[in-house]
HTML snippet that shows the backbone in 3Dmol.js (N, CA, C, O; Angstrom):
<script src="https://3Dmol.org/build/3Dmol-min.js"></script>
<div id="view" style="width:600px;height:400px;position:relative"></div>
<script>
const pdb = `
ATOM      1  N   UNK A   1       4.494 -28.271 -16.644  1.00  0.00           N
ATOM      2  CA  UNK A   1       4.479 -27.496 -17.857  1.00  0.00           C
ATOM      3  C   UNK A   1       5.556 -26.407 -17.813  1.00  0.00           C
ATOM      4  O   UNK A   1       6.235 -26.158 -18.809  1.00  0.00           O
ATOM      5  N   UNK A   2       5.727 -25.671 -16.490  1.00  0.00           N
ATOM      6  CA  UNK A   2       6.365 -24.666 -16.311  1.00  0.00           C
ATOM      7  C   UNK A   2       8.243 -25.564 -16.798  1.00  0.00           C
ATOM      8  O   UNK A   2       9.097 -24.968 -17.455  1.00  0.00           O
ATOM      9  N   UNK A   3       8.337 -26.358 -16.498  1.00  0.00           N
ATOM     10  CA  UNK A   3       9.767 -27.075 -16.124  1.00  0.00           C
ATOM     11  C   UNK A   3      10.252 -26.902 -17.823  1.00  0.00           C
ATOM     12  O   UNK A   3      11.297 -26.261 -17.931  1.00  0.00           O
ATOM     13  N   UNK A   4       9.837 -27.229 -18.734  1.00  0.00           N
ATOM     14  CA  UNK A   4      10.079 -27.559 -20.052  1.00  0.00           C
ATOM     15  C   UNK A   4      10.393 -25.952 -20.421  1.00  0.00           C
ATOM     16  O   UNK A   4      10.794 -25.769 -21.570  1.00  0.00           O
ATOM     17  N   UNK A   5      10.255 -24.785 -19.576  1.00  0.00           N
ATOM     18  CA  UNK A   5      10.634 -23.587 -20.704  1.00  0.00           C
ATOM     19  C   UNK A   5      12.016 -23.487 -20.749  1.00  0.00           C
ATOM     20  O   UNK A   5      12.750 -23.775 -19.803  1.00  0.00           O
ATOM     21  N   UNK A   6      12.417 -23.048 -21.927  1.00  0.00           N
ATOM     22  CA  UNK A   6      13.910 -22.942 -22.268  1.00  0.00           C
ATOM     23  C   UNK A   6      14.850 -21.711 -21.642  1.00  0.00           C
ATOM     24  O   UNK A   6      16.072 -21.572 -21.583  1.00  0.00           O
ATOM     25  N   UNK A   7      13.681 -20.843 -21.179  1.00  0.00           N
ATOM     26  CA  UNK A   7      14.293 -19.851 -21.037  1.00  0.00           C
ATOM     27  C   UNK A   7      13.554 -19.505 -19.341  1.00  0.00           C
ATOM     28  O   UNK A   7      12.406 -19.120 -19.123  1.00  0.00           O
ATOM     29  N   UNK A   8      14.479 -19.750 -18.481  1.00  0.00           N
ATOM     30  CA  UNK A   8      13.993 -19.436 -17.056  1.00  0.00           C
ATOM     31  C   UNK A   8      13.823 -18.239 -16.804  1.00  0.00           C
ATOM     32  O   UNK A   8      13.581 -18.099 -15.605  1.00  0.00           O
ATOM     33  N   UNK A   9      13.835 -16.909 -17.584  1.00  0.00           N
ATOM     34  CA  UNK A   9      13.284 -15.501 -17.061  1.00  0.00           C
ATOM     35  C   UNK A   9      11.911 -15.762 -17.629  1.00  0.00           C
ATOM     36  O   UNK A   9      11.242 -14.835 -17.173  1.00  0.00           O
ATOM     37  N   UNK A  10      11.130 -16.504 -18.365  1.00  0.00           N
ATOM     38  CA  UNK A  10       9.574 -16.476 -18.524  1.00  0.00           C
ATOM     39  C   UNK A  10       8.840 -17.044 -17.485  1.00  0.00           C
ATOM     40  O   UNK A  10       7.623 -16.870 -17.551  1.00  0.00           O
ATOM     41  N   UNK A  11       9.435 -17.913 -16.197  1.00  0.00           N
ATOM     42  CA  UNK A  11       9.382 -18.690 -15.333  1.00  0.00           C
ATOM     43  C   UNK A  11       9.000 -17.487 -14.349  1.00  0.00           C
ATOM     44  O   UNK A  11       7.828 -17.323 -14.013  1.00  0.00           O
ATOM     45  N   UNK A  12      10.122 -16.574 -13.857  1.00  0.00           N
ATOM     46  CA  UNK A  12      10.182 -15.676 -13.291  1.00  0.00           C
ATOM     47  C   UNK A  12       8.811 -14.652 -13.519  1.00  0.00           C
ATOM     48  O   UNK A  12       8.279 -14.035 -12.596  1.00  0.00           O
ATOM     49  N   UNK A  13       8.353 -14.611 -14.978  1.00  0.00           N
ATOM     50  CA  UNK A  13       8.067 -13.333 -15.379  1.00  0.00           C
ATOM     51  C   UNK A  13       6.852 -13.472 -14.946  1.00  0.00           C
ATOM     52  O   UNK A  13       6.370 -12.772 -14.056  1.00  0.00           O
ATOM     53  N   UNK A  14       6.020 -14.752 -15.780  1.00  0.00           N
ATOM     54  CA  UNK A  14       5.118 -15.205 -15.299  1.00  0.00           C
ATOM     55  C   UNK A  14       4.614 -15.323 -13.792  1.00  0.00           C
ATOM     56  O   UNK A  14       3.402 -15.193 -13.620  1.00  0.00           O
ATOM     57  N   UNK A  15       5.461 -15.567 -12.633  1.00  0.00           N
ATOM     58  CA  UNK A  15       4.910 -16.036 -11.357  1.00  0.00           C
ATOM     59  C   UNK A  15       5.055 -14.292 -10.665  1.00  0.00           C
ATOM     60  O   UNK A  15       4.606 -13.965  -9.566  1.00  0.00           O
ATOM     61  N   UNK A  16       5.530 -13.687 -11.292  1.00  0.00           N
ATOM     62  CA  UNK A  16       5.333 -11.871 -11.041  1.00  0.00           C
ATOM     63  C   UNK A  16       4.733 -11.595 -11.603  1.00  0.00           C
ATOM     64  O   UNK A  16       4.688 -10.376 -11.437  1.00  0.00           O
ATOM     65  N   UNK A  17       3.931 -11.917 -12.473  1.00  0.00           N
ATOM     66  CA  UNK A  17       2.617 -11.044 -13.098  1.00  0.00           C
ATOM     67  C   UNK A  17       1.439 -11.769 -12.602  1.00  0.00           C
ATOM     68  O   UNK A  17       0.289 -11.329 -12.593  1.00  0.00           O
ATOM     69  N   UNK A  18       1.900 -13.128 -12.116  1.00  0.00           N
ATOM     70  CA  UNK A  18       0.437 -13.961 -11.103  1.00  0.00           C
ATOM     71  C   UNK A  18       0.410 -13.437 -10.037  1.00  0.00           C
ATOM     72  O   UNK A  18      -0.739 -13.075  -9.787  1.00  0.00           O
ATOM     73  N   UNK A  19       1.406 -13.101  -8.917  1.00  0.00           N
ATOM     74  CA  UNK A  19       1.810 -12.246  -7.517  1.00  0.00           C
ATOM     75  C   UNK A  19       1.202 -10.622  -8.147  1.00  0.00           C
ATOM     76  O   UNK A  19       1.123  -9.908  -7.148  1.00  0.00           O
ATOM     77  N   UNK A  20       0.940 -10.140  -8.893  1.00  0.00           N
ATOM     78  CA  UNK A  20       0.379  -8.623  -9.125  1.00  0.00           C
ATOM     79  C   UNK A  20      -0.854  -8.423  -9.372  1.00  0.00           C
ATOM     80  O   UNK A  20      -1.598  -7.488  -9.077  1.00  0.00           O
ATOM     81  N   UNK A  21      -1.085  -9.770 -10.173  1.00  0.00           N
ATOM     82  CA  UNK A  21      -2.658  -9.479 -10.133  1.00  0.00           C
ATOM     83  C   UNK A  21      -3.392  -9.830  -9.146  1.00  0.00           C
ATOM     84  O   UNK A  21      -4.475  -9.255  -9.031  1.00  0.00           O
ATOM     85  N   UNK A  22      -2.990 -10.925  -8.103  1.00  0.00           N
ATOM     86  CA  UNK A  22      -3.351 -11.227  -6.523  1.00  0.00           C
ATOM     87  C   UNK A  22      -2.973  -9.703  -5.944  1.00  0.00           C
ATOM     88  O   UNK A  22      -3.810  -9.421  -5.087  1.00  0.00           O
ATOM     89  N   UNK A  23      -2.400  -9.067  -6.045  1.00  0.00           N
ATOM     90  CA  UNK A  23      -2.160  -7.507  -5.200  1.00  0.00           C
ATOM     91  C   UNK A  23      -3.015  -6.690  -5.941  1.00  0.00           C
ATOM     92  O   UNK A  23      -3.805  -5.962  -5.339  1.00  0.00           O
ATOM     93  N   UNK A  24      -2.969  -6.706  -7.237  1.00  0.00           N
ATOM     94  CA  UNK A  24      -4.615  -5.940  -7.506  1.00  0.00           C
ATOM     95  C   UNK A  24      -5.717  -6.100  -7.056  1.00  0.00           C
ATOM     96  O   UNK A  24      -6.360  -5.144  -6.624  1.00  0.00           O
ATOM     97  N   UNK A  25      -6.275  -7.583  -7.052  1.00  0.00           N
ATOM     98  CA  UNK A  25      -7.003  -7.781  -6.331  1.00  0.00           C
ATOM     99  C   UNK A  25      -7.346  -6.918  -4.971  1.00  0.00           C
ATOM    100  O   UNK A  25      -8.130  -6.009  -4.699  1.00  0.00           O
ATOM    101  N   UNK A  26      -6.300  -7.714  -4.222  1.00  0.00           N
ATOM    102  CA  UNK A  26      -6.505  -7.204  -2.742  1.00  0.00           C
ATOM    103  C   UNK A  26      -6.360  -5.785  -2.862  1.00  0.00           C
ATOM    104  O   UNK A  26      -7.538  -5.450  -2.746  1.00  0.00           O
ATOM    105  N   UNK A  27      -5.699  -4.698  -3.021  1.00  0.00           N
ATOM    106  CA  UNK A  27      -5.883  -3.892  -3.043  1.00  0.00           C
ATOM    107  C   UNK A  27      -6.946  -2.948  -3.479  1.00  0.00           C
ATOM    108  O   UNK A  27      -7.105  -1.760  -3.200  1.00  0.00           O
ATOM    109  N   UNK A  28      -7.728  -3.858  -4.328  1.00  0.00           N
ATOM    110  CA  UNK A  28      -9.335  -3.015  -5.302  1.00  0.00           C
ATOM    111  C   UNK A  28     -10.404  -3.525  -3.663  1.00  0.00           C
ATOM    112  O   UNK A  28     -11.253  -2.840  -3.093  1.00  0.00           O
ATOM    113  N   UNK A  29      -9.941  -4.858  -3.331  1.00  0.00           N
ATOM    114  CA  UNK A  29     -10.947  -4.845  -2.391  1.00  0.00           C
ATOM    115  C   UNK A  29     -10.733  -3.798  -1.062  1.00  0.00           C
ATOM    116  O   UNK A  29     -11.622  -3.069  -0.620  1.00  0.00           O
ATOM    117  N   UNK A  30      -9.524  -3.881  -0.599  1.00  0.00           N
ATOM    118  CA  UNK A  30      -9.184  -2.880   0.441  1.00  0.00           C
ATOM    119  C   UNK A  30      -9.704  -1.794   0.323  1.00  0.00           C
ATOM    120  O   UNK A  30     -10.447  -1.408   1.225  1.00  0.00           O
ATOM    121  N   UNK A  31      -9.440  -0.871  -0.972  1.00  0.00           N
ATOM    122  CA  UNK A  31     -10.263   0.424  -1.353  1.00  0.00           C
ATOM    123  C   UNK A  31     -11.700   0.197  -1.325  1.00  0.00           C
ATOM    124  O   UNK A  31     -12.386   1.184  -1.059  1.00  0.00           O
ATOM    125  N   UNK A  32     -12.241  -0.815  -1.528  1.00  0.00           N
ATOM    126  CA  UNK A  32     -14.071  -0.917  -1.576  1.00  0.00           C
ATOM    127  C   UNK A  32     -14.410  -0.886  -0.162  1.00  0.00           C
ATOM    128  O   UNK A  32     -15.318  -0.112   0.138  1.00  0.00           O
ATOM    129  N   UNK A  33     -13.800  -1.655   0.895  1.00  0.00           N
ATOM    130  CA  UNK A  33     -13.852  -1.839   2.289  1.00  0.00           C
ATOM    131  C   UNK A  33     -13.616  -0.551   2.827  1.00  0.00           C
ATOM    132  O   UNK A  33     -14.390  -0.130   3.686  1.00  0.00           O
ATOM    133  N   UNK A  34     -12.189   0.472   2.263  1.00  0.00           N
ATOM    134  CA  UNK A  34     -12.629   1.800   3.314  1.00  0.00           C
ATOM    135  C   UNK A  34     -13.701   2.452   2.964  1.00  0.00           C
ATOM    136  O   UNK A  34     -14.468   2.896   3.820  1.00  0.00           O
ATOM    137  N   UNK A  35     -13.932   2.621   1.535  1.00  0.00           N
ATOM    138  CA  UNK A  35     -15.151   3.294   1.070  1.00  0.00           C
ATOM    139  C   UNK A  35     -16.664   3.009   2.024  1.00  0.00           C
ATOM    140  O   UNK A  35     -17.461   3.782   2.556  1.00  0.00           O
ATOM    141  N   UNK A  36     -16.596   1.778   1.940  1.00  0.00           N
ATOM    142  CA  UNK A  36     -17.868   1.722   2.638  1.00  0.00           C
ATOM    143  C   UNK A  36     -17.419   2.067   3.905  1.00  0.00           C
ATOM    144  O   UNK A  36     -18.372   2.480   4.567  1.00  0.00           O
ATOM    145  N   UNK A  37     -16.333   2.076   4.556  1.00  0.00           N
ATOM    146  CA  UNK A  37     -16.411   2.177   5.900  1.00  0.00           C
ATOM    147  C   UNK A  37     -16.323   4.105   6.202  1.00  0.00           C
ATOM    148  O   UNK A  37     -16.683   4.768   7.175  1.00  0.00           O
ATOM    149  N   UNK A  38     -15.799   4.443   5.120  1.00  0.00           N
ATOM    150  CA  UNK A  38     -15.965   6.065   5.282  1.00  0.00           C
ATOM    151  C   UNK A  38     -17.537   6.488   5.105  1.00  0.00           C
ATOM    152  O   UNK A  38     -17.969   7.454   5.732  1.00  0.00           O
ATOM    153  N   UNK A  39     -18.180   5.906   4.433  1.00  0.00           N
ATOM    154  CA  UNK A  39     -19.598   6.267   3.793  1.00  0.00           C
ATOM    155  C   UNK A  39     -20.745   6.086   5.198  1.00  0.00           C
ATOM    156  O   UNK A  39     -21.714   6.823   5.376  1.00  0.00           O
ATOM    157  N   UNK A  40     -20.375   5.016   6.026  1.00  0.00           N
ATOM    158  CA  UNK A  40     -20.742   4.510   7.339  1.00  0.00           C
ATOM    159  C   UNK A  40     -20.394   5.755   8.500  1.00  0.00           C
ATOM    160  O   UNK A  40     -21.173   6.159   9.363  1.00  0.00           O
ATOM    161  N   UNK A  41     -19.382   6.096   8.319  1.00  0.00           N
ATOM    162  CA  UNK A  41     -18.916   6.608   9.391  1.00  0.00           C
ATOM    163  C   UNK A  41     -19.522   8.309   9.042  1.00  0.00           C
ATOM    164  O   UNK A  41     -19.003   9.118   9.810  1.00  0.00           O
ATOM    165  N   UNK A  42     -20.064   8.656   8.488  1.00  0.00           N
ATOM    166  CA  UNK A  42     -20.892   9.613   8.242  1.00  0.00           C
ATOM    167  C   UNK A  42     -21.481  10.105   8.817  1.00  0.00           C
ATOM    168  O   UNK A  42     -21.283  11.294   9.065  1.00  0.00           O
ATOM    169  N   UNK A  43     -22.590   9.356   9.355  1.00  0.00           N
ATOM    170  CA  UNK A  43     -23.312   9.256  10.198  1.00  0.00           C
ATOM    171  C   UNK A  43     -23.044   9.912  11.727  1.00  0.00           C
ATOM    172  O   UNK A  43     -23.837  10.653  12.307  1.00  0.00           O
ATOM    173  N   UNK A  44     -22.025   9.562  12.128  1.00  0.00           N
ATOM    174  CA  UNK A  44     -21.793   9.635  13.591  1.00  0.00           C
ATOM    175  C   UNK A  44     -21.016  11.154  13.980  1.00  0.00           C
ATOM    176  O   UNK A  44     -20.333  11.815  13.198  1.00  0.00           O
ATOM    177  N   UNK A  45     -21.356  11.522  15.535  1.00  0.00           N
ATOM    178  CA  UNK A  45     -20.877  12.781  15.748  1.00  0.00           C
ATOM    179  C   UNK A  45     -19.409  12.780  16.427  1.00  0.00           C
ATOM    180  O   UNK A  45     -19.207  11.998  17.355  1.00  0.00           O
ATOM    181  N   UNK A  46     -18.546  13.502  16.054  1.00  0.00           N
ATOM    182  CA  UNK A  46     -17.226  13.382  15.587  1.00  0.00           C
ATOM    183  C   UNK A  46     -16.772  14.264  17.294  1.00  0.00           C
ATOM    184  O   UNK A  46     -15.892  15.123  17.351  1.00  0.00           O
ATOM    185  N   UNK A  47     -17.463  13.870  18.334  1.00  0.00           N
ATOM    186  CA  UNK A  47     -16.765  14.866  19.351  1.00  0.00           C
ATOM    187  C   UNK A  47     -15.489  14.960  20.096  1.00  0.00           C
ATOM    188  O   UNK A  47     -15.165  15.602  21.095  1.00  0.00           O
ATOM    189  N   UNK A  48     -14.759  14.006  19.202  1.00  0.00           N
ATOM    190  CA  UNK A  48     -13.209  13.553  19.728  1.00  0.00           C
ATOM    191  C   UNK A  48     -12.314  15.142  18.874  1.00  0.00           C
ATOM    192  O   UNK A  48     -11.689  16.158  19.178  1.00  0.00           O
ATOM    193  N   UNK A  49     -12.877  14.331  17.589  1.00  0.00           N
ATOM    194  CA  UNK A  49     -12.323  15.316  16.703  1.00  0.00           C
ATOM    195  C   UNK A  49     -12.330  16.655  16.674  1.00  0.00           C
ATOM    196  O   UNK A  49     -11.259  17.250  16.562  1.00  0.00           O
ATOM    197  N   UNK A  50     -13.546  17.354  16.771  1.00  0.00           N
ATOM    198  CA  UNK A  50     -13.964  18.406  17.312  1.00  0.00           C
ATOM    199  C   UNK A  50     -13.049  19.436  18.560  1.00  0.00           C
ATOM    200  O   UNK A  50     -12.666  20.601  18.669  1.00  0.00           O
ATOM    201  N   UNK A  51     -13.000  17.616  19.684  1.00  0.00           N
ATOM    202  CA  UNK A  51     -11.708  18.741  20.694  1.00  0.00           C
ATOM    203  C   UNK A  51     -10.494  18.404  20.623  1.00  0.00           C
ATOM    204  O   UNK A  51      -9.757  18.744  21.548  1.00  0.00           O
ATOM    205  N   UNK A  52      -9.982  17.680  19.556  1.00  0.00           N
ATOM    206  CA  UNK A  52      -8.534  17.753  18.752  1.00  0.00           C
ATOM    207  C   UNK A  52      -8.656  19.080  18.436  1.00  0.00           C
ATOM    208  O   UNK A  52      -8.189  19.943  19.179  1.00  0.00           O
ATOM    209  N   UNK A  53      -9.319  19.382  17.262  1.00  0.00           N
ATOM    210  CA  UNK A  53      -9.344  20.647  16.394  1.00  0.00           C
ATOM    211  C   UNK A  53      -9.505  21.821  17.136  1.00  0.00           C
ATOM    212  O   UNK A  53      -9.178  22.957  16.793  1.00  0.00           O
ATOM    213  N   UNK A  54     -10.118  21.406  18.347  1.00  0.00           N
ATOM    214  CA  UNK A  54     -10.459  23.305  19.384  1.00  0.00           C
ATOM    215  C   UNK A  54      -8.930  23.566  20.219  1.00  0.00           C
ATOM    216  O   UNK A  54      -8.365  24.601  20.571  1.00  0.00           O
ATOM    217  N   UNK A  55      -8.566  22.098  20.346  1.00  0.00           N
ATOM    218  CA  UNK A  55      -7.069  22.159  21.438  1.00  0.00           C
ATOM    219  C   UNK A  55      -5.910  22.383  20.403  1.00  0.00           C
ATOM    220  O   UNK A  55      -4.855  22.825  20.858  1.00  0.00           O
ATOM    221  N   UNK A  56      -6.010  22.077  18.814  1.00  0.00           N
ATOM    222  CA  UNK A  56      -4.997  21.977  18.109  1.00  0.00           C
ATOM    223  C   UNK A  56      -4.227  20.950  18.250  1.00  0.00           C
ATOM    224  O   UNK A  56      -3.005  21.078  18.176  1.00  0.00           O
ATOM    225  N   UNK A  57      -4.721  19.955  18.438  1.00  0.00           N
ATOM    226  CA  UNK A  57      -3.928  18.545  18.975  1.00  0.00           C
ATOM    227  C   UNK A  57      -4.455  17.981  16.980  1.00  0.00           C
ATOM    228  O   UNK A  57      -3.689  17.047  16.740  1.00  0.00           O
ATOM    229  N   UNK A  58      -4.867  18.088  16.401  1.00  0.00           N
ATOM    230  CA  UNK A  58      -5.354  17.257  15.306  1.00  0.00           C
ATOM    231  C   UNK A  58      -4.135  17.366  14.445  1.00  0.00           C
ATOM    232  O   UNK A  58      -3.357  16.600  13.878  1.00  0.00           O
ATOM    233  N   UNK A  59      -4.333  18.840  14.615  1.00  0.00           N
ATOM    234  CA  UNK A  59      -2.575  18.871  13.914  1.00  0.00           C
ATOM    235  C   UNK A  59      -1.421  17.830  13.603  1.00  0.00           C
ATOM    236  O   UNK A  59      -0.898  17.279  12.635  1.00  0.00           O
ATOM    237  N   UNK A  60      -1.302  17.892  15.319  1.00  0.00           N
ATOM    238  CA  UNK A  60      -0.198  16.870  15.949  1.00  0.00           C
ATOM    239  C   UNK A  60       0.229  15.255  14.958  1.00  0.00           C
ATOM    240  O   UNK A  60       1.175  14.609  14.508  1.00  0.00           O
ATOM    241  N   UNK A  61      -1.373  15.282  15.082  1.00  0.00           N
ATOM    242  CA  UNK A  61      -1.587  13.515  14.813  1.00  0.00           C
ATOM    243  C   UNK A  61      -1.771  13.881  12.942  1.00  0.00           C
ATOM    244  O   UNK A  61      -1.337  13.107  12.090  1.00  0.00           O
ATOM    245  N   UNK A  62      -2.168  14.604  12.761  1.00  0.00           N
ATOM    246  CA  UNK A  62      -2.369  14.274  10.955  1.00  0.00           C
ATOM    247  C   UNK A  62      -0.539  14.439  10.491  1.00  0.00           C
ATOM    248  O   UNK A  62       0.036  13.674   9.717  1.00  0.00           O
ATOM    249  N   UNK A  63       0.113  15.650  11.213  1.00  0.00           N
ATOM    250  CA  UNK A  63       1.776  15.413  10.946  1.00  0.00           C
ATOM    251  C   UNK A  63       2.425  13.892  11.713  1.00  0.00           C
ATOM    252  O   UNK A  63       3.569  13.455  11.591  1.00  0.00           O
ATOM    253  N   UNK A  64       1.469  13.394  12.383  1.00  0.00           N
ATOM    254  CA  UNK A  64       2.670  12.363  13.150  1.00  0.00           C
ATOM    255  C   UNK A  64       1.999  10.874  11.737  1.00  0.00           C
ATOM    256  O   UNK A  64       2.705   9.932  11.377  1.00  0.00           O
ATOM    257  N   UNK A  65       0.885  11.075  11.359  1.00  0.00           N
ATOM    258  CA  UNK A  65       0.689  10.291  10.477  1.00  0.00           C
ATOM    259  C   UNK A  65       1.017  10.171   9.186  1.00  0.00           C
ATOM    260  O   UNK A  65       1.311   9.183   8.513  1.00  0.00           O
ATOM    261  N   UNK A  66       0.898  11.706   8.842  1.00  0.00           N
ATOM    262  CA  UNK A  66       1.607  11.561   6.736  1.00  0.00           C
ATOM    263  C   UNK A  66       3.195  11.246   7.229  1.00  0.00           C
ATOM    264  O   UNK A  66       3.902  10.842   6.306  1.00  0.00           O
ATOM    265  N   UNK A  67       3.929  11.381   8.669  1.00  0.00           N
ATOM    266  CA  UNK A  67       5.282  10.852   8.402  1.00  0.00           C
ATOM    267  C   UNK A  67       5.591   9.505   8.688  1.00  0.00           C
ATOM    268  O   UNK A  67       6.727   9.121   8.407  1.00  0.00           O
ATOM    269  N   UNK A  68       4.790   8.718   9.195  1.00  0.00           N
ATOM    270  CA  UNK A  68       4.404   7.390   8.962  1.00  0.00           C
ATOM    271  C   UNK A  68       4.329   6.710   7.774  1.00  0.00           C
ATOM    272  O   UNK A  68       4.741   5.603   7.427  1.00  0.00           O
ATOM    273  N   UNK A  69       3.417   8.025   6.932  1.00  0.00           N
ATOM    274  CA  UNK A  69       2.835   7.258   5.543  1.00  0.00           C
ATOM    275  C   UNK A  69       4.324   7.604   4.204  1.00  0.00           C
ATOM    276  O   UNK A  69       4.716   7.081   3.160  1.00  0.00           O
ATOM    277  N   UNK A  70       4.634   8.540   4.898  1.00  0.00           N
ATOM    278  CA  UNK A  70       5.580   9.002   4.084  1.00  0.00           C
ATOM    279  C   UNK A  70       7.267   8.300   4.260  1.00  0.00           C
ATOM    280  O   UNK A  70       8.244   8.406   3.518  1.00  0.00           O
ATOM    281  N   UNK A  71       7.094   7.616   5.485  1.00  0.00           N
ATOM    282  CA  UNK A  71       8.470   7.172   5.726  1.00  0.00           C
ATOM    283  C   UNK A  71       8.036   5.170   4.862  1.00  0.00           C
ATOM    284  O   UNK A  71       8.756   4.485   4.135  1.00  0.00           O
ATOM    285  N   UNK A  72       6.708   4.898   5.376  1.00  0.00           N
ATOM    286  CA  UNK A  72       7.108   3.835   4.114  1.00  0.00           C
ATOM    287  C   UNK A  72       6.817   3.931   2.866  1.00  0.00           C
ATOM    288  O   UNK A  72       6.866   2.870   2.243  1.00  0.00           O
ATOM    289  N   UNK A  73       6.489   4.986   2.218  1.00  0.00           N
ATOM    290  CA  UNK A  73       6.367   5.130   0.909  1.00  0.00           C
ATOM    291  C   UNK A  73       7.782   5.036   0.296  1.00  0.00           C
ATOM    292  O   UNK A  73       7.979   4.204  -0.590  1.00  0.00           O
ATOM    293  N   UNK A  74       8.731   5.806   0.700  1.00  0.00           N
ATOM    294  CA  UNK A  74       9.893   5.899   0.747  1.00  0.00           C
ATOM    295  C   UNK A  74      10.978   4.628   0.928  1.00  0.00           C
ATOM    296  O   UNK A  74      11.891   4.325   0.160  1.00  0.00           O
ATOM    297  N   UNK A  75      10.613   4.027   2.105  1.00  0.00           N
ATOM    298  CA  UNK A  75      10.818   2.885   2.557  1.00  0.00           C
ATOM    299  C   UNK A  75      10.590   1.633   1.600  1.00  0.00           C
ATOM    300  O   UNK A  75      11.319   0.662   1.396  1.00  0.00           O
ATOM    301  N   UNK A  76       9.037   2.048   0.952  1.00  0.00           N
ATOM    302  CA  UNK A  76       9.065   0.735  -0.523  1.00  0.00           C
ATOM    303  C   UNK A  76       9.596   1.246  -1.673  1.00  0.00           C
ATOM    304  O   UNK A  76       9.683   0.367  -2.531  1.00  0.00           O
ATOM    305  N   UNK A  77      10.101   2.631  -2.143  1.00  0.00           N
ATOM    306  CA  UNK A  77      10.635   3.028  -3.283  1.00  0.00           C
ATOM    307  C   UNK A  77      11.817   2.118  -3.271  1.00  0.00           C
ATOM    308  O   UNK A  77      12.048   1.060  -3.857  1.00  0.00           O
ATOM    309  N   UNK A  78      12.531   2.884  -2.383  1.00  0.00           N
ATOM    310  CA  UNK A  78      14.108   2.168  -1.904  1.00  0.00           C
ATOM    311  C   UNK A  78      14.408   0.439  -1.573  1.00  0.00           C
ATOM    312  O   UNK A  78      15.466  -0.185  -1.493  1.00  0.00           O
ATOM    313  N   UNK A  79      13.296   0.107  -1.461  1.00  0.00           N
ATOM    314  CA  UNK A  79      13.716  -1.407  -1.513  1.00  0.00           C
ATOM    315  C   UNK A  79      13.334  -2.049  -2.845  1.00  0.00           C
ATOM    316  O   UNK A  79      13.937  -3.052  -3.225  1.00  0.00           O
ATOM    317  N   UNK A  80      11.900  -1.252  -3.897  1.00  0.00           N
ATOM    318  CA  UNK A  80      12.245  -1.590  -5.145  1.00  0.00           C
ATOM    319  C   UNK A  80      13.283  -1.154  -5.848  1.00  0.00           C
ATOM    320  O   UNK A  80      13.566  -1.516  -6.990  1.00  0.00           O
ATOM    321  N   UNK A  81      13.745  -0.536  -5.325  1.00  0.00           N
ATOM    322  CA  UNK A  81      15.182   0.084  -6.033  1.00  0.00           C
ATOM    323  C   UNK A  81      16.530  -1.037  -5.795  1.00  0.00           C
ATOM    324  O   UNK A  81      17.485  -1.149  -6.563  1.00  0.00           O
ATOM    325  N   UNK A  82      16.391  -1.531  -4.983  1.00  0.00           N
ATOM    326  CA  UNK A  82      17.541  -2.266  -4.496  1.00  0.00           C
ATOM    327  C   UNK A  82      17.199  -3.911  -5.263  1.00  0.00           C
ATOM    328  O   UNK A  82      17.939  -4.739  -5.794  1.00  0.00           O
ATOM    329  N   UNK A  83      15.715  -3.864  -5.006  1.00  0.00           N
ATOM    330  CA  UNK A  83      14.948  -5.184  -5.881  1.00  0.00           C
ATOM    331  C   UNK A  83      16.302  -5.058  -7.511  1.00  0.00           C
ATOM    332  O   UNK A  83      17.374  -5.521  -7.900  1.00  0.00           O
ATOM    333  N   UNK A  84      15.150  -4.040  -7.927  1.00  0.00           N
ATOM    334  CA  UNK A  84      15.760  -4.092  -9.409  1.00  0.00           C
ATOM    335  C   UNK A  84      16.961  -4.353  -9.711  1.00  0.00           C
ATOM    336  O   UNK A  84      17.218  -5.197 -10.570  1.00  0.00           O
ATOM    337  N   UNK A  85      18.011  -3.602  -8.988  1.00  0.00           N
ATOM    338  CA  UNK A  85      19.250  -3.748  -9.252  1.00  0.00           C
ATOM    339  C   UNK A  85      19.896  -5.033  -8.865  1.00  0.00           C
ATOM    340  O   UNK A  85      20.942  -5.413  -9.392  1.00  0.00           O
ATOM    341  N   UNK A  86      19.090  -5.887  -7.680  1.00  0.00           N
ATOM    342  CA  UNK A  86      19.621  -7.341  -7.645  1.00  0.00           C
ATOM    343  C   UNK A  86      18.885  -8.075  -9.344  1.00  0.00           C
ATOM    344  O   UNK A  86      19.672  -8.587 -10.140  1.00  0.00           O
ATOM    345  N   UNK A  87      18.029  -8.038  -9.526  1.00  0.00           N
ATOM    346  CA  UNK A  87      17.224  -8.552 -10.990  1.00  0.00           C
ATOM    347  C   UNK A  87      18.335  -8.673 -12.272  1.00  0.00           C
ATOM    348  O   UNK A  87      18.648  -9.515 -13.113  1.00  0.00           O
ATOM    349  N   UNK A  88      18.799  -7.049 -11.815  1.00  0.00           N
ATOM    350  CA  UNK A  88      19.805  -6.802 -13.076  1.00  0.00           C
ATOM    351  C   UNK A  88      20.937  -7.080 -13.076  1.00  0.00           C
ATOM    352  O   UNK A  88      21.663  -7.015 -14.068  1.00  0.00           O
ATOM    353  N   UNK A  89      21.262  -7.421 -12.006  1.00  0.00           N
ATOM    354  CA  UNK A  89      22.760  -7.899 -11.881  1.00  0.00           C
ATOM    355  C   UNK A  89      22.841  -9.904 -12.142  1.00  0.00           C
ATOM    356  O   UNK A  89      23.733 -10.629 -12.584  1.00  0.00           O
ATOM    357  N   UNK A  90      21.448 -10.188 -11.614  1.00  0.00           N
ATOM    358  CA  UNK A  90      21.622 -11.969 -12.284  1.00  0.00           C
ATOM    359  C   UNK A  90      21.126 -12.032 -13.585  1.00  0.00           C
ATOM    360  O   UNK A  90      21.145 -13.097 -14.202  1.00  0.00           O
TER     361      UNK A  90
END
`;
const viewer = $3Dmol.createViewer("view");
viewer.addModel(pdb, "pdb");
viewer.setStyle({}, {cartoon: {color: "spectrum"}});
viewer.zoomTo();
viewer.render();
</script>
């Protein structure tokens, strides 16, 4: 069915809006999975954390992590950026 369209960017457009809603997906479930797993973890006594926070070591690790989170956030801006501009150039 797909072969007969006249115009091959609906080809394209289509199999990227099927690939997004499979990433919605997974991603709505990922968020339900930490939820419950934060809601779980409630429960329990945190004595790691506790002597992070008395030594000041928690610090350490929450900066060594948002620059993790922050270097691929960055990391996927810039490669949709580079995406697009290959898109626009064919």
């Amino acid at each position: 069915m797909d072969y007969n369209l006249k115009n091959k960017v609906e080809l394209i457009k289509r199999k990227k809006d099927d690939a997004m809603r499979i990433f919605q997906k997974l991603i709505l479930l990922l968020a339900m999975m930490a939820t419950s797993t934060f809601i779980f973890a409630q429960d329990k006594d945190a004595q790691m954390a506790d002597t992070m926070r008395s030594n000041g070591r928690i610090y350490v690790v929450v900066a060594v992590v948002l620059t993790i989170l922050i270097g691929l956030l960055l990391y996927i801006v810039r490669l949709d950026k580079k995406i697009t501009n290959l898109e626009r150039s064919n």
